[in-house]
C-alpha positions in Angstrom: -17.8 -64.7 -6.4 -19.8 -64.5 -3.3 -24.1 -64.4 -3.9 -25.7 -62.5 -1.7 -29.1 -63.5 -0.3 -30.7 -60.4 -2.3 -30.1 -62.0 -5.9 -32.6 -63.3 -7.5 -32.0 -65.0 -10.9 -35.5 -64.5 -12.6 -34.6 -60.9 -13.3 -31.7 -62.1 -15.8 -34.5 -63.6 -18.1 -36.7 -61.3 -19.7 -40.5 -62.3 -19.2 -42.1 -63.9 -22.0 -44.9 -62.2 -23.3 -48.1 -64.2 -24.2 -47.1 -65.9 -27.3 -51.2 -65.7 -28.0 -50.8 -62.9 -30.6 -48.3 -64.5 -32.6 -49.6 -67.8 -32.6 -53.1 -66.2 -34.0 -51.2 -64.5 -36.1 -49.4 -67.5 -38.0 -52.9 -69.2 -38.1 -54.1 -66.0 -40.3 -50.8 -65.8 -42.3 -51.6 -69.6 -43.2 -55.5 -68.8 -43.9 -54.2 -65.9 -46.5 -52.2 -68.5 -48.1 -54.8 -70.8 -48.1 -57.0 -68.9 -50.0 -54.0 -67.2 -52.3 -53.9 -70.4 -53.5 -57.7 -71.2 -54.0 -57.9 -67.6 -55.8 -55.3 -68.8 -58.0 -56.8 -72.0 -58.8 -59.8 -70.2 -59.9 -57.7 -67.5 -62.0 -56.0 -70.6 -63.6 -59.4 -72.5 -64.3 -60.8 -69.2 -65.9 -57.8 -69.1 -68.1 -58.2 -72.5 -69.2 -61.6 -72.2 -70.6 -63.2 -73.2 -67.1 -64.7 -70.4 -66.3 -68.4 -71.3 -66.7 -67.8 -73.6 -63.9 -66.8 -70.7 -62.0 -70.5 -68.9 -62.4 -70.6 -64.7 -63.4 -66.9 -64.7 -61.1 -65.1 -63.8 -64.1 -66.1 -64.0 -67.2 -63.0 -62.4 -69.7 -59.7 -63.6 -69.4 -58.6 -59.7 -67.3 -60.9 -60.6 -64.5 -58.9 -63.9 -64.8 -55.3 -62.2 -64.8 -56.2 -60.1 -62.7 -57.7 -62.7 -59.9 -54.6 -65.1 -60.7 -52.2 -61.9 -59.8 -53.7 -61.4 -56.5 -53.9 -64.9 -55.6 -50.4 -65.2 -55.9 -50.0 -62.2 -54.0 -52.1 -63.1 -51.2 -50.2 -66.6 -50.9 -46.7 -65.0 -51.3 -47.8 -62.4 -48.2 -49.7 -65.0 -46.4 -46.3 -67.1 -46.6 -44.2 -64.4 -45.3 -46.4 -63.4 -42.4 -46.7 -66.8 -41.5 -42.6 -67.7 -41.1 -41.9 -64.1 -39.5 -45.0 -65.2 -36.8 -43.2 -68.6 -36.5 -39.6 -67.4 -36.2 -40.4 -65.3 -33.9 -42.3 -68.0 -31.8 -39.0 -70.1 -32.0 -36.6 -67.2 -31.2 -34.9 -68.5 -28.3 -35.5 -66.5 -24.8 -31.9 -65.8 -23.7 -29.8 -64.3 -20.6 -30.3 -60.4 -20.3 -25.8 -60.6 -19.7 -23.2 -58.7 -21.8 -21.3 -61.3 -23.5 -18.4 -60.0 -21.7 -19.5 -60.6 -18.3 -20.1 -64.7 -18.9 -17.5 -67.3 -18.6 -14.6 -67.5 -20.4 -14.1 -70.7 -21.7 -10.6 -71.9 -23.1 
């Protein structure tokens, strides 16, 4: 196959966008798990008679539930935002070819 002085292999490769946005938004997926599970721990400590320690945070054991349900919540979506912003940082960057039109390889 003969090149021609016109092709330019850059325009096979998609650009890149700034991976800025994804990167920020792994470090706030992480935060919201980071404090899903500090929320929790006070839920638990409030359920284990420990709530004194805690202040006028909560002071029946439904303010507890409650705060232990969206801890876990928070650190189960933190935990998911967080892998989809990394797997999508890792997805490789590939050719912008049909697979028909590479090599055949026997």
């Amino acid at each position: 196959m003969k090149l021609s002085d016109d092709f330019d292999a850059r325009r096979l490769r998609p650009r890149q966008p700034g991976s800025w946005r994804l990167r920020i938004g792994a470090m706030f997926g992480a935060l919201f798990a980071a404090f899903g599970i500090l929320l929790s721990m006070a839920g638990i400590a409030s359920l284990a008679g420990r709530g004194p320690t805690l202040g006028a945070l909560n002071d029946s054991t439904g303010e507890a539930i409650v705060m232990l349900a969206f801890g876990l919540l928070l650190l189960w979506a933190g935990i998911a935002f967080w892998r989809r912003c990394r797997r999508r940082l890792r997805r490789p960057g590939g050719l912008g070819l049909s697979p028909h039109l590479l090599k055949k390889r026997n």
